[in-house]
TIDO-893247 format. One record per residue (C-alpha): residue number from 1; residue in one letter; x, y, z. Coordinates in nm, 4 decimals. Layout:
// residues N
+-----+-----+----------+----------+----------+
|   n | res |        X |        Y |        Z |
+-----+-----+----------+----------+----------+
| NUM |   a |        X |        Y |        Z |
...
+-----+-----+----------+----------+----------+
END
This chain:
// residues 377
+-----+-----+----------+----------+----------+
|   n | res |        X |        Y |        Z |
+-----+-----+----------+----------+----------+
|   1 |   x |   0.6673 |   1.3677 |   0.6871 |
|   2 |   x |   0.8675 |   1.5568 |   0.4685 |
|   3 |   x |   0.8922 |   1.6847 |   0.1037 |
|   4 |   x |   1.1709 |   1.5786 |  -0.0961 |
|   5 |   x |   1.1207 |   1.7387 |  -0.4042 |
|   6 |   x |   1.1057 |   1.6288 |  -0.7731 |
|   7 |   x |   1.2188 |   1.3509 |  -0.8780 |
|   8 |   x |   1.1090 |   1.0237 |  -1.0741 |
|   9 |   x |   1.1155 |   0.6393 |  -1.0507 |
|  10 |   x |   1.3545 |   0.6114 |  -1.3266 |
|  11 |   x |   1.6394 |   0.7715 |  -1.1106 |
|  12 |   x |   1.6914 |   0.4919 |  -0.9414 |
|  13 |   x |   1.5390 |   0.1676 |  -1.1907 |
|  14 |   x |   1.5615 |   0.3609 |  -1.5601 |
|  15 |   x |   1.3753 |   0.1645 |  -1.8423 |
|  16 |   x |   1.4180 |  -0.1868 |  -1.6065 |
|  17 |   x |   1.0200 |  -0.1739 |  -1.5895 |
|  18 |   x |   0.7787 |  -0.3882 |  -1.7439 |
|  19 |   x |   0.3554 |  -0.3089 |  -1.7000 |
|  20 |   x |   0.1135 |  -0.5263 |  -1.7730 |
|  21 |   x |   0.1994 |  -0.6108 |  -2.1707 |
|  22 |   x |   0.4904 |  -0.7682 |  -2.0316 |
|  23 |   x |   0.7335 |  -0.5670 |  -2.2555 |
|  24 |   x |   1.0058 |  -0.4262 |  -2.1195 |
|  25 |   x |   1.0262 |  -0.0782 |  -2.1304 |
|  26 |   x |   1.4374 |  -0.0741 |  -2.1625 |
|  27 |   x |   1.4641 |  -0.1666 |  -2.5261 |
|  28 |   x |   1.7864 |  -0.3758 |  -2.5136 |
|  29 |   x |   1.5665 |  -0.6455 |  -2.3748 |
|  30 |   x |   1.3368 |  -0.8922 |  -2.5972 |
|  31 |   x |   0.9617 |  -0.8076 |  -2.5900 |
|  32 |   x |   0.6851 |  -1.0827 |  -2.4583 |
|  33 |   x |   0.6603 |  -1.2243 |  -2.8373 |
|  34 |   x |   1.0139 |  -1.2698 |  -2.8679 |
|  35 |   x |   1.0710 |  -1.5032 |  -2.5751 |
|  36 |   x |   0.7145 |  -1.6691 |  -2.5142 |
|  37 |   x |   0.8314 |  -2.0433 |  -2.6157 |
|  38 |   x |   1.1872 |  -2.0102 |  -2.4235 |
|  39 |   x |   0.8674 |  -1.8875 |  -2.1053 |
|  40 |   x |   0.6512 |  -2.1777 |  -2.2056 |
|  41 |   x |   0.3778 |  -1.8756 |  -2.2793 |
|  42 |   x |   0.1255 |  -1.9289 |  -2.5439 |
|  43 |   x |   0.0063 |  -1.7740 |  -2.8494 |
|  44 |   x |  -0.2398 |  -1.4381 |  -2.7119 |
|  45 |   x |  -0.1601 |  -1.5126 |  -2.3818 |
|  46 |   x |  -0.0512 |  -1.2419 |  -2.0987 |
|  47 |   x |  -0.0379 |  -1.4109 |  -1.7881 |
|  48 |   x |  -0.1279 |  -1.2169 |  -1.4404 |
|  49 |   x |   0.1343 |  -1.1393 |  -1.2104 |
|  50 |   x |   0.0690 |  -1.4240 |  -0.9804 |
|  51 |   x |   0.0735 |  -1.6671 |  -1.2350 |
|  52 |   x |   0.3527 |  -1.8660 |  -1.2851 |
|  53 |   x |   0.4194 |  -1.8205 |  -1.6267 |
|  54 |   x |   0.4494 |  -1.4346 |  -1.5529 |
|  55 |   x |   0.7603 |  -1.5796 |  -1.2926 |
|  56 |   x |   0.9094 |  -1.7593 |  -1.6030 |
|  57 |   x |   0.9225 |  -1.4129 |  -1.8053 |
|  58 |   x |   1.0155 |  -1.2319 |  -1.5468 |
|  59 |   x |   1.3112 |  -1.4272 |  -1.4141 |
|  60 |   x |   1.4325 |  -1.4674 |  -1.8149 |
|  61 |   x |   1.4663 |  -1.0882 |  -1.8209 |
|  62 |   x |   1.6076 |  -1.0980 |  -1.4935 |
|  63 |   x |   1.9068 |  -1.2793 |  -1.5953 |
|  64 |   x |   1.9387 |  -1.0453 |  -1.9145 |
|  65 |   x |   1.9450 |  -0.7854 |  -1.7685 |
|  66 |   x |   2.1798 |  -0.9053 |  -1.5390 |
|  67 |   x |   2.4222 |  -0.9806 |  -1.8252 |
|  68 |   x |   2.4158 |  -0.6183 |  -1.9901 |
|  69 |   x |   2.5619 |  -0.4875 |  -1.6639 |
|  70 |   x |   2.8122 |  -0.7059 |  -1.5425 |
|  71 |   x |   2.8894 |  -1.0986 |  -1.6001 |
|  72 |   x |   2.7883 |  -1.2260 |  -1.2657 |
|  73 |   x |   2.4962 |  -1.4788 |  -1.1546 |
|  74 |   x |   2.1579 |  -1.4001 |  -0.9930 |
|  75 |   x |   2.2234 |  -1.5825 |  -0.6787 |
|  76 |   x |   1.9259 |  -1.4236 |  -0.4723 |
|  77 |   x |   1.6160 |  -1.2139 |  -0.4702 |
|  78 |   x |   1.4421 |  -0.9544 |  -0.3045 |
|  79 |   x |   1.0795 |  -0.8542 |  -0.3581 |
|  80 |   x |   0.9679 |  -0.4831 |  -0.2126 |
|  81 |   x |   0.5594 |  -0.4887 |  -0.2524 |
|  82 |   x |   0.2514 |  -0.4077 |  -0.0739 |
|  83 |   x |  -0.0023 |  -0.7071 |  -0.0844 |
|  84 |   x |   0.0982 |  -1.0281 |   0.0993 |
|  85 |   x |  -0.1099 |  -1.2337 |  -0.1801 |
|  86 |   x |  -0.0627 |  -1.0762 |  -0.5004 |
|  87 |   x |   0.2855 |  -0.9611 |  -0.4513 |
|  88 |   x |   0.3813 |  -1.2293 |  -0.1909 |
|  89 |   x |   0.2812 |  -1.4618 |  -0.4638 |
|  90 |   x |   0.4775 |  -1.3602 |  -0.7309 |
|  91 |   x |   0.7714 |  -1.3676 |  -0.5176 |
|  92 |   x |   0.7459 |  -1.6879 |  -0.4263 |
|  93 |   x |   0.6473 |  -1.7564 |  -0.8275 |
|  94 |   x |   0.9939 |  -1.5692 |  -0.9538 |
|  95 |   x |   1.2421 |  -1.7880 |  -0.6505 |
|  96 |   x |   1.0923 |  -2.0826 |  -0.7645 |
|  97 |   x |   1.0915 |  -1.9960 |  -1.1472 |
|  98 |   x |   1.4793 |  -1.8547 |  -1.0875 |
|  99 |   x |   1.5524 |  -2.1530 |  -0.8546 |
| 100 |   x |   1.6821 |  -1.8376 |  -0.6336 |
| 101 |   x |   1.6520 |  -1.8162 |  -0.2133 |
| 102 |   x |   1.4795 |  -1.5269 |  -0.1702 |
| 103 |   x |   1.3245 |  -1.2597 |   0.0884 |
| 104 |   x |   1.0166 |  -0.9989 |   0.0368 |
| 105 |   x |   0.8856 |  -0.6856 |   0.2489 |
| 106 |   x |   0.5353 |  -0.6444 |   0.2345 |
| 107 |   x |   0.4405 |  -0.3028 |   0.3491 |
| 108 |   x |   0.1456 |  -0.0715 |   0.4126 |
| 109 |   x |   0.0856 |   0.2184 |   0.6470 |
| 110 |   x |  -0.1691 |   0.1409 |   0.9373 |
| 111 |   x |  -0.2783 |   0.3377 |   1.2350 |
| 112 |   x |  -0.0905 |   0.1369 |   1.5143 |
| 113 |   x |   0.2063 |   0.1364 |   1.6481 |
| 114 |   x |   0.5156 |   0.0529 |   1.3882 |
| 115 |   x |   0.5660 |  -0.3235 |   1.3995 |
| 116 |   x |   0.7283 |  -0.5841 |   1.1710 |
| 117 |   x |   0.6902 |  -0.9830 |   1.1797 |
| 118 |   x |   0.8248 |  -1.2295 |   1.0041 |
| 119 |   x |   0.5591 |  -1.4596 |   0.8528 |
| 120 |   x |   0.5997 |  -1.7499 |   0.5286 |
| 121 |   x |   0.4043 |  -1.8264 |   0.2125 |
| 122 |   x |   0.4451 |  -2.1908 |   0.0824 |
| 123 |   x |   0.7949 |  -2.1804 |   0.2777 |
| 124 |   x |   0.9488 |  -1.8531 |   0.1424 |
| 125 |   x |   0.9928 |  -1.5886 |   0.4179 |
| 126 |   x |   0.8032 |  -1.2634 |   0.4048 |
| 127 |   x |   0.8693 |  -0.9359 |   0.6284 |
| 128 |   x |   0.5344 |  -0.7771 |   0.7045 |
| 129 |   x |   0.5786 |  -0.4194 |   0.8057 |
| 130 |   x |   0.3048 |  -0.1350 |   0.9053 |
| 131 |   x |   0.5151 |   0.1444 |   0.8142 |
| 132 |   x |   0.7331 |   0.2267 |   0.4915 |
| 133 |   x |   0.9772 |   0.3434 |   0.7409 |
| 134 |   x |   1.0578 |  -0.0051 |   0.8392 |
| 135 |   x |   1.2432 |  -0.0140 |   0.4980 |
| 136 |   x |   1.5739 |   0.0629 |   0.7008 |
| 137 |   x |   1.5213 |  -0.1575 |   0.9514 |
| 138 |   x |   1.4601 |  -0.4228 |   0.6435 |
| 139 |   x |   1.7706 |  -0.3676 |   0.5234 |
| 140 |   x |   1.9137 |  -0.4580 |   0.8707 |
| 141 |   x |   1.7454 |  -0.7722 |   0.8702 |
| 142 |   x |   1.8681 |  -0.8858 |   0.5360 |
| 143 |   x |   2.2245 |  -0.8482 |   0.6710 |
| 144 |   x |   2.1362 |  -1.0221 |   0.9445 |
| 145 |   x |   2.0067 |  -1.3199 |   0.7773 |
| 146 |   x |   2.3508 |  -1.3422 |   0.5754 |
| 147 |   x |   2.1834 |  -1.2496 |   0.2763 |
| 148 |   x |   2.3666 |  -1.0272 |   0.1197 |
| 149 |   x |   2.2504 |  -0.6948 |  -0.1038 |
| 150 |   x |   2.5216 |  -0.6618 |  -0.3995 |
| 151 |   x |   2.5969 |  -0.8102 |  -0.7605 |
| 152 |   x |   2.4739 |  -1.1246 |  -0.7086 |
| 153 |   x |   2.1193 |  -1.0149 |  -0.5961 |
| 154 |   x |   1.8087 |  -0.9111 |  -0.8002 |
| 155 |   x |   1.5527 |  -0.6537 |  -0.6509 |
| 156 |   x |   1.1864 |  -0.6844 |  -0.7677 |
| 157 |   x |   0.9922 |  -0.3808 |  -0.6990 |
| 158 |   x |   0.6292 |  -0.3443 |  -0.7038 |
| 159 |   x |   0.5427 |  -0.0026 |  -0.8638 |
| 160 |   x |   0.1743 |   0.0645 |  -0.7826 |
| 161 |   x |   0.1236 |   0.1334 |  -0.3979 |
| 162 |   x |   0.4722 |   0.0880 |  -0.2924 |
| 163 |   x |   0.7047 |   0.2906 |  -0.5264 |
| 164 |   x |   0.4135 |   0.5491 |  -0.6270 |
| 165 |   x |   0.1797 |   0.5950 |  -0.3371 |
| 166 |   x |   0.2410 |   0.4056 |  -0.1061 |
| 167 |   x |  -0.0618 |   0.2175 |   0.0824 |
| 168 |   x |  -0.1850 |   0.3644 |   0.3546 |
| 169 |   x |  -0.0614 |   0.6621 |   0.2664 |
| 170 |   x |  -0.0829 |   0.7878 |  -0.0916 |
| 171 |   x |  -0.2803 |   0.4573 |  -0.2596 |
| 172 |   x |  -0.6209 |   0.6868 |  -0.2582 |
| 173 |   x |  -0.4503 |   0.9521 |  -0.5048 |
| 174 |   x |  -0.4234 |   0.6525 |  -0.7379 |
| 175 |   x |  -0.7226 |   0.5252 |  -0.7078 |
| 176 |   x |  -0.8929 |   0.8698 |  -0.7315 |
| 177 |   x |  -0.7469 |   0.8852 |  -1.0887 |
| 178 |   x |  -0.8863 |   0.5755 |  -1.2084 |
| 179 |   x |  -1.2117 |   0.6557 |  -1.0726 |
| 180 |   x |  -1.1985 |   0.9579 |  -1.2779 |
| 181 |   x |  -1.0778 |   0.8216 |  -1.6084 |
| 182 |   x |  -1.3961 |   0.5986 |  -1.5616 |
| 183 |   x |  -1.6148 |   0.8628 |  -1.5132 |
| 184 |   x |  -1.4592 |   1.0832 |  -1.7790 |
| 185 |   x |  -1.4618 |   0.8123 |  -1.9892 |
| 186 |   x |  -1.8677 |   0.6812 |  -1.9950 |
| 187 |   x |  -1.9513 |   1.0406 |  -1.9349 |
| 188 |   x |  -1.7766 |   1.1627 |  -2.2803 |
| 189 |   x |  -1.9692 |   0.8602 |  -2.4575 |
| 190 |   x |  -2.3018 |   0.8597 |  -2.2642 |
| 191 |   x |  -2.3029 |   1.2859 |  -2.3042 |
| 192 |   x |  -2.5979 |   1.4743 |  -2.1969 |
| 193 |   x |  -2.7580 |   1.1051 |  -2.0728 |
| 194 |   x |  -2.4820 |   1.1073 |  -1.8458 |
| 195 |   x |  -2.6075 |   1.0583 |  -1.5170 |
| 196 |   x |  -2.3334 |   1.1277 |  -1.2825 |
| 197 |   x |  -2.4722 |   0.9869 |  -0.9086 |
| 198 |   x |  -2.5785 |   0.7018 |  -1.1009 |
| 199 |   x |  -2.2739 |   0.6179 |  -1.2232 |
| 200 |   x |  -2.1495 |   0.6247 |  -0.8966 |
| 201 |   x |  -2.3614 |   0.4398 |  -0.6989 |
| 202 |   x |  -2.3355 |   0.1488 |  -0.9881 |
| 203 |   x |  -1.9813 |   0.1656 |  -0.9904 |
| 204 |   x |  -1.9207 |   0.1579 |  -0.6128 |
| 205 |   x |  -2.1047 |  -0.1247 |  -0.5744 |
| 206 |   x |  -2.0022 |  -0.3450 |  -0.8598 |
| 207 |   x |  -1.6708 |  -0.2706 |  -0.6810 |
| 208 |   x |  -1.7025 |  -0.4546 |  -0.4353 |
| 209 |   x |  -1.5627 |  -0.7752 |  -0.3079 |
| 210 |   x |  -1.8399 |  -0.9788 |  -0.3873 |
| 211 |   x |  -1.9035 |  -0.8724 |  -0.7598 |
| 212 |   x |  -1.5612 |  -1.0022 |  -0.8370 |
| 213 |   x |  -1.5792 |  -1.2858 |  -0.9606 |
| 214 |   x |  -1.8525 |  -1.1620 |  -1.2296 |
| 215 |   x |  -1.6211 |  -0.8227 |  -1.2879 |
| 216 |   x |  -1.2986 |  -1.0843 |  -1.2707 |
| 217 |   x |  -1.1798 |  -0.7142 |  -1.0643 |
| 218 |   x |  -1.0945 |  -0.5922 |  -1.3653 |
| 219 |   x |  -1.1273 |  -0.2167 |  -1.4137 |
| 220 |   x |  -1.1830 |  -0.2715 |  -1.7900 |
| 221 |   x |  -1.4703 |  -0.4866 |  -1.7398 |
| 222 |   x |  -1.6121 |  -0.2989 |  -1.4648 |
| 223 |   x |  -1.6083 |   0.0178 |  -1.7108 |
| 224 |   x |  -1.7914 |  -0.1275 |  -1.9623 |
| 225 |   x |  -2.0166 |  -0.2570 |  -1.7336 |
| 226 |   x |  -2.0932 |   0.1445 |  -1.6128 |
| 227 |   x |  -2.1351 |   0.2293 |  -1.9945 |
| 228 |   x |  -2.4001 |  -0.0316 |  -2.0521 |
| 229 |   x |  -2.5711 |   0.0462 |  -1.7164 |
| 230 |   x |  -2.5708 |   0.4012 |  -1.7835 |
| 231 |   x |  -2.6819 |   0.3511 |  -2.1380 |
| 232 |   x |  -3.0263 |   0.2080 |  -1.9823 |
| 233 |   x |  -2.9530 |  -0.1486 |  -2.1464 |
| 234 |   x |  -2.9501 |  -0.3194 |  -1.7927 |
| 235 |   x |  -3.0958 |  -0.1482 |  -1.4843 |
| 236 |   x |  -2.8256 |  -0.1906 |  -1.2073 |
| 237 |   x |  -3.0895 |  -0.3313 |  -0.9294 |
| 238 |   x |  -3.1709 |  -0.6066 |  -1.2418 |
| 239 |   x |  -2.8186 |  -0.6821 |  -1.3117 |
| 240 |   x |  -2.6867 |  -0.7210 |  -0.9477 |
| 241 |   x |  -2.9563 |  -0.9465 |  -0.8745 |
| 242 |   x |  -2.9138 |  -1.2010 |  -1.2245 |
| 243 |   x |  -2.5494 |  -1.1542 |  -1.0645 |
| 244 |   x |  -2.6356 |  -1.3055 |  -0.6762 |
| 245 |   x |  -2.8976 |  -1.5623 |  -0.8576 |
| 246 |   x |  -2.6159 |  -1.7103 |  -1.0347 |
| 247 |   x |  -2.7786 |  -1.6281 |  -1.3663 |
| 248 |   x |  -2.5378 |  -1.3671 |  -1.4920 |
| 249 |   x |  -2.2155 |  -1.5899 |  -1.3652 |
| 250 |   x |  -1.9442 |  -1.3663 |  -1.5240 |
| 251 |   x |  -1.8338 |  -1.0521 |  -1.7377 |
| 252 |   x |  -1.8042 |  -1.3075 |  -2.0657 |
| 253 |   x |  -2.2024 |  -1.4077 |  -2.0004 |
| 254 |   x |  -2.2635 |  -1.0013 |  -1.9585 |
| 255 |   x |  -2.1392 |  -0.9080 |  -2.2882 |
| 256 |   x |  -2.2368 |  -1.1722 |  -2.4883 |
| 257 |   x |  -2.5944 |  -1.0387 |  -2.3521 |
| 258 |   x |  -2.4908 |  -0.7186 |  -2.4595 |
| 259 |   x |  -2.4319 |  -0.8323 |  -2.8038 |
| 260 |   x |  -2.7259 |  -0.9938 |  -2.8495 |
| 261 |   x |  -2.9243 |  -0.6259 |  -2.8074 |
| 262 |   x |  -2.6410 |  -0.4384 |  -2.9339 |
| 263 |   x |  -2.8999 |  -0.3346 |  -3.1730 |
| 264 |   x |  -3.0606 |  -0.1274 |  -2.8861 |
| 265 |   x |  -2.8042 |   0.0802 |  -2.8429 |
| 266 |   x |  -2.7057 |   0.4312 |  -2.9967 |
| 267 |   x |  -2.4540 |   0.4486 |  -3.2412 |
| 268 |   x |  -2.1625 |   0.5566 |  -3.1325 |
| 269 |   x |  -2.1909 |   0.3141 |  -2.8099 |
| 270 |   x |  -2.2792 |   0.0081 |  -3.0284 |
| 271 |   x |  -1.9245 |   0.0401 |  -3.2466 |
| 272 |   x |  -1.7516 |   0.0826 |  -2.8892 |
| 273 |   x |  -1.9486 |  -0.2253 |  -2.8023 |
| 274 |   x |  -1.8281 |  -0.3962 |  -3.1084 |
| 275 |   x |  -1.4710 |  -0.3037 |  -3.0302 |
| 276 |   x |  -1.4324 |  -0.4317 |  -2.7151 |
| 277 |   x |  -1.6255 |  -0.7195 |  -2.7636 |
| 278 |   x |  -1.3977 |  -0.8404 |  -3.0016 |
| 279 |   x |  -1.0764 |  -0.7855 |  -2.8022 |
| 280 |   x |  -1.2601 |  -0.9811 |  -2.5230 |
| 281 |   x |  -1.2622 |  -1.2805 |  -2.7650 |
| 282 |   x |  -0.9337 |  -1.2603 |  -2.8664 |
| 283 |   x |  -0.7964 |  -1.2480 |  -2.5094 |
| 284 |   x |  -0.6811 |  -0.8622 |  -2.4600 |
| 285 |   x |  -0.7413 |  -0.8076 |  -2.0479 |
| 286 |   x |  -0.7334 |  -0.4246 |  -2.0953 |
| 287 |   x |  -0.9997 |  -0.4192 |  -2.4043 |
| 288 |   x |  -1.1517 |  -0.0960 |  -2.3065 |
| 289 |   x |  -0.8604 |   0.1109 |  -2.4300 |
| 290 |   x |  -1.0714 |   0.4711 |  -2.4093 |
| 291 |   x |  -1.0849 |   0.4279 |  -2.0632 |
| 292 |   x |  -0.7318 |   0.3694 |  -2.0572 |
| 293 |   x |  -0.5973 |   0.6278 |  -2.2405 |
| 294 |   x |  -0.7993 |   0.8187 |  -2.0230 |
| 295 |   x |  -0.6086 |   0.6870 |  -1.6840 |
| 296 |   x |  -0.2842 |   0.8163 |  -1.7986 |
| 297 |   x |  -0.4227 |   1.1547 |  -1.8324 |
| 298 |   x |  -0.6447 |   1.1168 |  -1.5061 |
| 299 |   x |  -0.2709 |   0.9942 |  -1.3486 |
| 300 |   x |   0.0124 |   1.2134 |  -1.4955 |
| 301 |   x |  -0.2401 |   1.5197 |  -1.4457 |
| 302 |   x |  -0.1973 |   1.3977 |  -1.0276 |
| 303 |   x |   0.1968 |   1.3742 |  -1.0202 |
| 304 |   x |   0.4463 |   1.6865 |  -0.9760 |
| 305 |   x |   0.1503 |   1.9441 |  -1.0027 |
| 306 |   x |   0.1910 |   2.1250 |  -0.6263 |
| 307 |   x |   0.4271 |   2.4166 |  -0.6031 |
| 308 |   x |   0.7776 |   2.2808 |  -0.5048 |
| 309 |   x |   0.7762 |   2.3668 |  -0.1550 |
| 310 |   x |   0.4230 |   2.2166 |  -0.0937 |
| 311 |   x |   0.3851 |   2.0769 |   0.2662 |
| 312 |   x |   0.3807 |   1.7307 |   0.2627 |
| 313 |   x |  -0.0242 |   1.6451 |   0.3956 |
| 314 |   x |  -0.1051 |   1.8248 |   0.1182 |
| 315 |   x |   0.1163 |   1.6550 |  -0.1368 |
| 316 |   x |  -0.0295 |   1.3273 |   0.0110 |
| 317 |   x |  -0.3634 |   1.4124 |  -0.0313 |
| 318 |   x |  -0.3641 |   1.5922 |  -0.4096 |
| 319 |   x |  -0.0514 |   1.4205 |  -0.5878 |
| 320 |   x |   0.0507 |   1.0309 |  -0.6569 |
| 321 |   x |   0.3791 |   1.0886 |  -0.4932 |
| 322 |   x |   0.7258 |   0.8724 |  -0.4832 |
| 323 |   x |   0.7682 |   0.6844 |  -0.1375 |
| 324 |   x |   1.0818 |   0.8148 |  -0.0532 |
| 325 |   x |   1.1719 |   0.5552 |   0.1842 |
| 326 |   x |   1.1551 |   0.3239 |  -0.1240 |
| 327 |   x |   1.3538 |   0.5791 |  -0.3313 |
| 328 |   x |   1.6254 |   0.5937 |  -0.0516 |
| 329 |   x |   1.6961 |   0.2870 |  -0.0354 |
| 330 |   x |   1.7098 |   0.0971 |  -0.3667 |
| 331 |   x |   1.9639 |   0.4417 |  -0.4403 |
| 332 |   x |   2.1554 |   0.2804 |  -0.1690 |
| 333 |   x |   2.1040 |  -0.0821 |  -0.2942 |
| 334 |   x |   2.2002 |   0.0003 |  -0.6348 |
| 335 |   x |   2.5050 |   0.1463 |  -0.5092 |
| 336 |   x |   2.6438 |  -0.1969 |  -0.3806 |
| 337 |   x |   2.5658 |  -0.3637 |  -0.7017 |
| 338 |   x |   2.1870 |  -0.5061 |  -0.7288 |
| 339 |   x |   2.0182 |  -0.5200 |  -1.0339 |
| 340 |   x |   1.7324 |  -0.3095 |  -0.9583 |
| 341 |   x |   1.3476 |  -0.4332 |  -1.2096 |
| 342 |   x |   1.0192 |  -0.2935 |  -1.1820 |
| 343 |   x |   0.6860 |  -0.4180 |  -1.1962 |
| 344 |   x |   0.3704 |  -0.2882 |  -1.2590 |
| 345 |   x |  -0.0183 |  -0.3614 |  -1.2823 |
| 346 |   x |  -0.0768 |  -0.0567 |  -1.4465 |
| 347 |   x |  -0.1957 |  -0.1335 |  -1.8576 |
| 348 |   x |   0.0427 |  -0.0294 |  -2.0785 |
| 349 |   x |  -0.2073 |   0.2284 |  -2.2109 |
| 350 |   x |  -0.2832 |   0.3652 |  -1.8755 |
| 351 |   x |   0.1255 |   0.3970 |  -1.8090 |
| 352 |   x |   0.2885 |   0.5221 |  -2.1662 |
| 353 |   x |   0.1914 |   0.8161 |  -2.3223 |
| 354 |   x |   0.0548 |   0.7728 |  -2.6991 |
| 355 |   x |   0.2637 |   0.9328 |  -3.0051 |
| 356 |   x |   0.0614 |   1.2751 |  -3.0072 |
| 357 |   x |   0.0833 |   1.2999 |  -2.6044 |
| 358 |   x |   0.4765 |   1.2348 |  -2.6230 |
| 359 |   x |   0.5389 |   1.4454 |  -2.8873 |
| 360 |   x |   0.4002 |   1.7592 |  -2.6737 |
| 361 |   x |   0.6123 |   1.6360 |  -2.3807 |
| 362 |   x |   0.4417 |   1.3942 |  -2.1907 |
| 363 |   x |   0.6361 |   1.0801 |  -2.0504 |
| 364 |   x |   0.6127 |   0.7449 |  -1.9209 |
| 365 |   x |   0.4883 |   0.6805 |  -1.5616 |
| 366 |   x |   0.8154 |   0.6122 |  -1.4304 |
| 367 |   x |   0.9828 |   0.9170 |  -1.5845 |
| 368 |   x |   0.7102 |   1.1263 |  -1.4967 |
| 369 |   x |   0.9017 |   1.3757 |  -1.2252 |
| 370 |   x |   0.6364 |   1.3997 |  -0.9126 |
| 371 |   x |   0.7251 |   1.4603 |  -0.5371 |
| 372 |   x |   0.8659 |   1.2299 |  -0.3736 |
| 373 |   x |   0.7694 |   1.2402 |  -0.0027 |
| 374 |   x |   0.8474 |   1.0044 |   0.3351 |
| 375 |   x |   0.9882 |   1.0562 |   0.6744 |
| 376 |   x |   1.1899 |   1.3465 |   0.8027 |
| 377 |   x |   1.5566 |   1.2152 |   0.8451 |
+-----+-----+----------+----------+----------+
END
């Protein structure tokens, strides 16, 4: 491995970036509310990104974006991400919404030795690869497939994992910050009643695979449920059991339970309650916006902190670092013409910094300057 130095995601995609509110960041495109019935999207609705509404949005920006560069056609897409469901999903979702032919590397860094195969979902082809390095060889294949990278072609990139630490090799760095806005978060509210292994042990758990579909794996919800359990409402032995009996189905059930003792709690914890039970009603997947907030900080405090001439293990370990094999090539891609677009998980609260924050300097995510770090040529 070697370090690259500083640099940021928006050298190579700009503002072309939308997280999870759906609005593009590069303000000569339309946000969410301006296009939802041209999408088909309803009222308070944000669809997920393997939905496919979120295809239908994504592909209308596509083509806009297309247009402020140069008058030419999307003829084909290409989809760089790290999960074979949730990003091979929305690939298939955005060639299907674009009515595009279209090819995807799924990557992620595994202790073997470096092998790619060629695999499809619902007929589209995907290119599953166990080391970033197989980018190159990637590129290779597209050529060989007569699929040309230039104008004509649009390149979807998944941010999280695969443009900032990459999985298998960075991802932990990223999810080290979350875990710490969390904790940050319920301790700040819960103060001196702040019990920090408990926290932990309730949060690890709930984390699991099989709380999801009573969490919805939604960090939000899974927050708020650390709050309450550290508040003493619900014991977390009690809880995970209503949970496995089928009597505490989901997250909705949970804090409608909440509400109805909401009277129990202290003061400043029953107005939080209050707040996010409200945006739960009215739809808002990130209604814990605290904890948020609290994610950038927790994430932008992890990128482009080392010295400059920090080894590389160590950048791995301590910063959320740029995959540079990414970075090297959609440079090279956007050389020959494609219309590079970002996407991202990430909340928009956890990934823009709010008025006060950018006023003393802080940035977005993607213009955040961290190290970027990857192979030795």
């Amino acid at each position: 491995m070697k370090n690259y130095g500083l640099t940021s995601v928006a050298e190579f995609v700009g503002d072309r970036i939308v997280y999870r509110n759906l609005d593009a960041v590069d303000e000569r495109l339309p946000r969410l509310a301006d296009i939802r019935a041209e999408a088909g999207i309803p009222d308070n609705a944000i669809p997920r990104k393997s939905e496919p509404g979120y295809a239908r949005v994504i592909v209308h920006l596509l083509r806009l974006a297309r247009a402020l560069d140069v008058p030419v056609p999307i003829k084909r897409l290409i989809f760089v991400g790290d999960t074979r469901m949730n990003d091979g999903t929305a690939f298939v979702n955005i060639c299907r919404a674009g009515d595009w032919p279209g090819l995807a590397f799924i990557g992620a860094e595994k202790p073997a030795p470096p092998h790619a195969e060629m695999t499809t979902l619902e007929g589209y082809p995907l290119y599953l690869a166990n080391r970033w390095t197989l980018l190159a060889e990637f590129d290779t294949f597209c050529g060989q497939q007569g699929f040309p990278v230039d104008e004509s072609t649009a390149v979807v990139l998944d941010l999280d994992k695969t443009t900032l630490g990459a999985r298998g090799r960075n991802d932990h760095v990223i999810d080290a910050a979350r875990v710490a806005a969390v904790k940050r978060t319920v301790g700040d509210l819960l103060g001196t009643a702040f019990d920090a292994a408990r926290f932990q042990m309730a949060y690890d758990q709930l984390n699991q695979p099989e709380f999801h579909p009573f969490t919805a794996d939604n960090q939000d919800y899974l927050a708020y449920i650390c709050l309450i359990i550290g508040s003493g409402l619900y014991e977390r032995e009690a809880l995970m059991a209503d949970v496995r009996a089928g009597r505490m189905p989901d997250f909705v059930s949970f804090i409608r339970a909440v509400d109805v003792r909401a009277a129990e709690l202290p003061d400043n914890l029953r107005m939080l309650h209050a707040d996010i039970y409200a945006r739960v009603q009215a739809g808002d997947p990130t209604p814990f916006k605290a904890f948020r907030y609290n994610e950038y900080r927790e994430t932008v405090g992890r990128m482009g902190t080392l010295p400059a001439d920090a080894a590389p293990e160590d950048l791995l370990a301590r910063e959320i670092c740029i995959t540079h094999e990414v970075r090297e090539l959609m440079l090279a891609w956007r050389e020959r013409g494609a219309l590079l677009f970002a996407l991202s998980d990430k909340p928009d609260e956890a990934s823009l910094p709010s008025d006060e924050l950018q006023a003393a300097g802080y940035a977005p995510i993607h213009r955040t300057l961290t190290h970027g770090v990857g192979a030795s040529c």
